[in-house]
N, C-alpha and C positions, 0 to 999 in steps of 0.2 A: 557803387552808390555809398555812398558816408551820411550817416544820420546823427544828428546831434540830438540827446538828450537831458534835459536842465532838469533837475535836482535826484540826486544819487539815496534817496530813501530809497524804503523797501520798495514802492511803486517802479522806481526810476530804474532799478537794478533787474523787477522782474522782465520786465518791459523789456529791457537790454536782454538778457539773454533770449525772451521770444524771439526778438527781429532776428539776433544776430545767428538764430538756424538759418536763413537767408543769405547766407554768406553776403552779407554787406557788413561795412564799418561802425561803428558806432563810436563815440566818443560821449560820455557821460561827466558831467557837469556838478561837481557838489561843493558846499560856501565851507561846511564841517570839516577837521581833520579827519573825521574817519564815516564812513557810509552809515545806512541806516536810519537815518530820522528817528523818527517815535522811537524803531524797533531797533536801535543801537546796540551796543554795548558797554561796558564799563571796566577797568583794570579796576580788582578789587585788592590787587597788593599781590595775594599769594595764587589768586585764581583768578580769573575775565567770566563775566555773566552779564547778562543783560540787564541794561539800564531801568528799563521797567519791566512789570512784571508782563510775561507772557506765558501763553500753554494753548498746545493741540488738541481740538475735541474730533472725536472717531469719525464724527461727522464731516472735518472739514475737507474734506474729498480735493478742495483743487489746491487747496496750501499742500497736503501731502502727497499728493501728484506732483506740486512741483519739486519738493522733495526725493521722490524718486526718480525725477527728470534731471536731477541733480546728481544722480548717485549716491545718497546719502541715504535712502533708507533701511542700511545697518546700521547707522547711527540714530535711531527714531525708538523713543523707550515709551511704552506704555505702561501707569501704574494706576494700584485705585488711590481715591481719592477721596477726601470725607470732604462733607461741608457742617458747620456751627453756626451759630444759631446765637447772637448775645442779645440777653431780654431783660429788663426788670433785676440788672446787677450778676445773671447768673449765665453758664454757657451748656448752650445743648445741642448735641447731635444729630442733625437729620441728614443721614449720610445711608440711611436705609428706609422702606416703607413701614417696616417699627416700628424702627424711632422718628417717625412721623411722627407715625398712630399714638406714639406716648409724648409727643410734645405739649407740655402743660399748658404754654400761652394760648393754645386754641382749644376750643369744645371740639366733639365730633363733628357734628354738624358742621361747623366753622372749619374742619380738615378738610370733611368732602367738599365742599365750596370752593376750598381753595387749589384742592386736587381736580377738580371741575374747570376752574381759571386754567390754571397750568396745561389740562388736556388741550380744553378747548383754544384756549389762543397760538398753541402752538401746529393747531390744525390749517389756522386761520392764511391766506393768500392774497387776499383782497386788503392791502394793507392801507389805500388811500382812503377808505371812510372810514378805518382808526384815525386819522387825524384832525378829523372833523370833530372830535370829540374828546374830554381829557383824560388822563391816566385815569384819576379818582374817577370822576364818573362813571368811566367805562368798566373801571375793577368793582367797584360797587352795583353796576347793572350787571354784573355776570356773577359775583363770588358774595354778595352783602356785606351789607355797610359796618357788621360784628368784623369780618377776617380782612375789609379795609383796613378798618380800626386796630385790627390787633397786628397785625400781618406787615398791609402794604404800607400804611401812612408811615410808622416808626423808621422803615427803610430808605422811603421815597423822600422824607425830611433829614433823615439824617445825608443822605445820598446830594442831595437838591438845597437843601434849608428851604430858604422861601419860595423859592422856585419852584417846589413842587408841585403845585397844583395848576400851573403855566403848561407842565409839558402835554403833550398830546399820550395819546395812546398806543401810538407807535414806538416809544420810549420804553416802556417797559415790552410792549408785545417783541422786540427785537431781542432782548435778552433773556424772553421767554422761547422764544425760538429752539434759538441757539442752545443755549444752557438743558433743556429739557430733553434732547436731542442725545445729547452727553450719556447719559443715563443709559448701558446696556439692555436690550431688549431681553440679552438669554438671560443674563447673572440677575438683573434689576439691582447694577452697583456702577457705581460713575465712576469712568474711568480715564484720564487726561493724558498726555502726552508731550515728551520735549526730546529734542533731539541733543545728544552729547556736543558739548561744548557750547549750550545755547544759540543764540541768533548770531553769534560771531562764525560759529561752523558754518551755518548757511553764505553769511556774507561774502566771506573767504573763498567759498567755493565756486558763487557769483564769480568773483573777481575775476579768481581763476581760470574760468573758464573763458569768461568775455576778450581777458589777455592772449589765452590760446590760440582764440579765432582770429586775430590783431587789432580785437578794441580796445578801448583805453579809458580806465577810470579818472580824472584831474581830481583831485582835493583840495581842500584849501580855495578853492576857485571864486571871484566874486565876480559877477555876471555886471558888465556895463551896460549892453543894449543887443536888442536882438531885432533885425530889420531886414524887409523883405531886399535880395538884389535882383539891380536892374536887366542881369540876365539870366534871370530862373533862381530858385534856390534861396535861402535864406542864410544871411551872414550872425554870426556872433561875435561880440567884443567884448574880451573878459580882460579884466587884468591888462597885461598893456601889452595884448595879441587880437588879432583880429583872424576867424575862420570862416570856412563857407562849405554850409551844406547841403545836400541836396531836400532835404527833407527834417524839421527840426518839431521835435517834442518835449511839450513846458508838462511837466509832472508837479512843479514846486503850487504854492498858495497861490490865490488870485492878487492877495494886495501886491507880491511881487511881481506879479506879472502886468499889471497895471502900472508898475514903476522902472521894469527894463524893454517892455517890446514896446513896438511902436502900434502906434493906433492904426496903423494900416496892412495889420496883423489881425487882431480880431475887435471883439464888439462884448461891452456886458451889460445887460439890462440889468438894471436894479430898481429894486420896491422902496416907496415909503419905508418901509421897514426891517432895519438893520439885522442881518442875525448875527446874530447871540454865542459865544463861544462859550463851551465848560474847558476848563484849563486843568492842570493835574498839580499837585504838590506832594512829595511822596517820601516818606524815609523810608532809606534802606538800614535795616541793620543785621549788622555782624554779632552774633553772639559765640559764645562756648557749649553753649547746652541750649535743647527746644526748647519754642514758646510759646508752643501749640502744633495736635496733633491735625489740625484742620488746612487744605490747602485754601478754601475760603469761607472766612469768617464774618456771616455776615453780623453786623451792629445796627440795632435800634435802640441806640439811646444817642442823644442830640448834643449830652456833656462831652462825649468822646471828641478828641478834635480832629481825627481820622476818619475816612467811609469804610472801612474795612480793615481786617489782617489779610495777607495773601502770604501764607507758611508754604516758601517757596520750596522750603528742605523736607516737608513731608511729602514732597512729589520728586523731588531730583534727589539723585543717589548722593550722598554724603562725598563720593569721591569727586563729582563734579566741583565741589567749592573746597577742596582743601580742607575735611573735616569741620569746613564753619558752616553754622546753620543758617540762611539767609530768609529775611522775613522782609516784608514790606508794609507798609501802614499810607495808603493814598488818602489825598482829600481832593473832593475836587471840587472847583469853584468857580464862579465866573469873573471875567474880568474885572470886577467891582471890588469884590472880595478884597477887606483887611488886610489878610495875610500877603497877600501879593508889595506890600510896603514893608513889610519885616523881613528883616537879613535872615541869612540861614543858622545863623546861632542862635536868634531868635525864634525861628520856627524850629529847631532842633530841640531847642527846651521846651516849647510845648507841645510838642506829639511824646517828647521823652516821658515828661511829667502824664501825659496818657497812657502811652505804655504800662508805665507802674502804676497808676489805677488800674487799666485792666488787669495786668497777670501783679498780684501783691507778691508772689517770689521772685520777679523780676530785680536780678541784681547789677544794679552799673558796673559791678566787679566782674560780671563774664559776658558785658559786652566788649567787641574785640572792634571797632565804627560801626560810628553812625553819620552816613551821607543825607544832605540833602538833595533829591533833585526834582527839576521843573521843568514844566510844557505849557507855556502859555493857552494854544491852541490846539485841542486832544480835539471835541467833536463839537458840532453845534447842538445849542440846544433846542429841540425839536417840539417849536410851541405848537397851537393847534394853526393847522393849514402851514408847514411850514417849505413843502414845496413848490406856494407859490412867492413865498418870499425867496428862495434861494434865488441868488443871480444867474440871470441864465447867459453862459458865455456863446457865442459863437466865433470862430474861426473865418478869416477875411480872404485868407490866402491858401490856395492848392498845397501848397508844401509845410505848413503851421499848423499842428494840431495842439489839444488841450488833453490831458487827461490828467485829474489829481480828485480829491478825497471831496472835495467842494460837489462833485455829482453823486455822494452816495445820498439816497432819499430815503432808502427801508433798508439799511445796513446799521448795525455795530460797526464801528471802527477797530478793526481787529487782519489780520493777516490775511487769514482766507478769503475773507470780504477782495482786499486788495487784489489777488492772485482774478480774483473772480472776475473782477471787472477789466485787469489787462487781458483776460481771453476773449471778455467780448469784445472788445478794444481792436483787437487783433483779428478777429474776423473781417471785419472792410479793411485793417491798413496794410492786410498782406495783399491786395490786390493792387495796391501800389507801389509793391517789391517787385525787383527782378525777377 
């Protein structure tokens, strides 16, 4: 059996190595020179690291399953981890339940409240009547409208801007989740996770393997049309080749696939009303010397032009990048968004000129680059009710399936999410294997 699958991101790749324990073929499909999507990579000159930022929490049980499904979990590093706190010009540590308890921006009262939020929503399962209702109101009915105010607004605006008060409740409960999770039960100290050589180890090893079995990655590949034939099976026409497989799987976006399959492949219902994409704009920079001991620094203050620090080198060993220290500074935005008309030397100089407002010893003499890079399309943003806006695809044809990020409803868009969902994925589509 030969199965085709269209777009060679993280999804496309995990998905290929599931089927192909099936000893069937697979041939995977990608537009990019190098695999990965989101979770890419990047030559940084003297070292290779991932294009955005990423990291493992202890929890993501089926991302490091597939890690060790891989062989790679000697290469899988655990470290702790701090998180920071920037408030009213100044930075603070809540990387312990101390230095909670001594975080000045909140009263007592206003800690337990919000240690009360964090417990309880991360208890929470029933995630469809969080959506009926918005962040702010729903963090102000559980934690008061004092540790909204101090806490979650400053986040959620600088996070969102205007948007913030659009999204549902699911929006934060998903990265309450998650993140809360993180936090060891014995130690009560967070603790995060990467595997040597970043996302590029994993990919490589993907490849590898897939090639062993005698699949085959294409790069570079730009997909003409995908149409059912008339004797079983569906054909593809990429470039100026035409293939036929018995069974083909679109991983890429919907708007692509509304522009290379045929209508007699599948069906999408869509709402009055559009969603909404957050997009990502991100410098990376190269320094000589740290720029915090924080692996994430969260900011509430609105003047920054970043959502965050993510001090990638307080979590990955120094020999990972060549003695450089790698930091990241995201914004992220919606497609409306300013920024998205300014070149990158343009946005290079204002997150720079941020930069040196945050850290004042920040010297342009021991930065060593600074990259821009961009993801139009990171995740949707999840207003209230927004699973009855999502498009709902269906598949027209026995041998055509869908699977790609457009069906997460109570997900982060994050790794393990992925991994997650090609296993349920793969519960029905192995009964259409050999």
């Amino acid at each position: 059996m030969n199965i085709g699958i269209v777009g060679g991101g993280f999804m496309g790749l995990v998905l290929a190595q599931k089927i192909s324990k099936s000893n069937v073929r697979i041939k995977v499909f990608e537009q990019e020179n190098q695999p990965g999507g989101l979770a890419t990579y990047q030559d940084y000159g003297d070292f290779t690291w991932d294009r955005f930022y990423h990291v493992i929490l202890p929890t993501d049980n089926h991302l490091i399953g597939l890690i060790q499904e891989l062989g790679l979990e000697d290469r899988l590093n655990w470290r702790r981890s701090l998180t920071g706190y920037y408030v009213h010009k100044k930075f603070y540590s809540i990387s312990s339940s101390k230095e909670f308890l001594l975080f000045p921006a909140l009263g007592i009262i206003d800690k337990m409240m919000l240690g009360y939020t964090l417990f309880y929503g991360s208890r929470i399962k029933d995630w469809k009547k969080l959506e009926k209702i918005s962040a702010k109101d729903w963090l102000i009915r559980i934690g008061g409208k004092k540790t909204y105010e101090k806490f979650w607004s400053p986040l959620l605006l600088a996070k969102l801007g205007e948007n913030h008060e659009r999204v549902s409740a699911v929006f934060i409960w998903t990265y309450i989740k998650r993140l809360f999770d993180a936090r060891s039960s014995a130690a009560q100290k967070e603790h995060m996770g990467y595997v040597s050589g970043g996302y590029k180890t994993i990919f490589d090893q993907l490849v590898k393997l897939l090639k062993k079995n005698g699949s085959d990655v294409v790069l570079n590949c730009s997909i003409k049309h995908i149409s059912p034939n008339p004797s079983g099976g569906i054909t593809i026409a990429y470039d100026d080749k035409t293939e036929h497989f018995d069974k083909v799987i679109f991983t890429a976006p919907l708007n692509i696939l509304e522009k290379v399959a045929s209508p007699n492949l599948f069906e999408i219902s869509k709402n009055q009303e559009a969603v909404e994409y957050l997009g990502v704009i991100c410098l990376v920079l190269l320094t000589q010397k740290p720029l915090t001991p924080y692996y994430v620094l969260n900011i509430a203050d609105e003047e920054v032009p970043f959502t965050g620090v993510i001090g990638m080198s307080s979590l990955v060993d120094l020999d990972q990048t060549a003695g450089t220290y790698i930091t990241y500074f995201p914004k992220y935005v919606t497609s409306d968004h300013s920024f998205w008309s300014k070149s990158d030397d343009e946005l290079r100089t204002i997150f720079l000129e941020g930069v040196q407002n945050l850290y004042s010893d920040f010297n342009l003499d021991d930065m060593k680059s600074a990259r821009i890079h961009k993801a139009f399309k990171v995740q949707p943003l999840q207003v209230l009710n927004y699973s009855k806006i999502v498009p709902k695809t269906k598949t027209k044809h026995p041998d055509f399936h869908v699977l790609n990020t457009s069906q997460f409803l109570n997900d982060t868009l994050n790794n393990n999410s992925v991994v997650s969902h090609v296993e349920n994925f793969m519960v029905d589509f192995k009964k259409e294997l050999p």
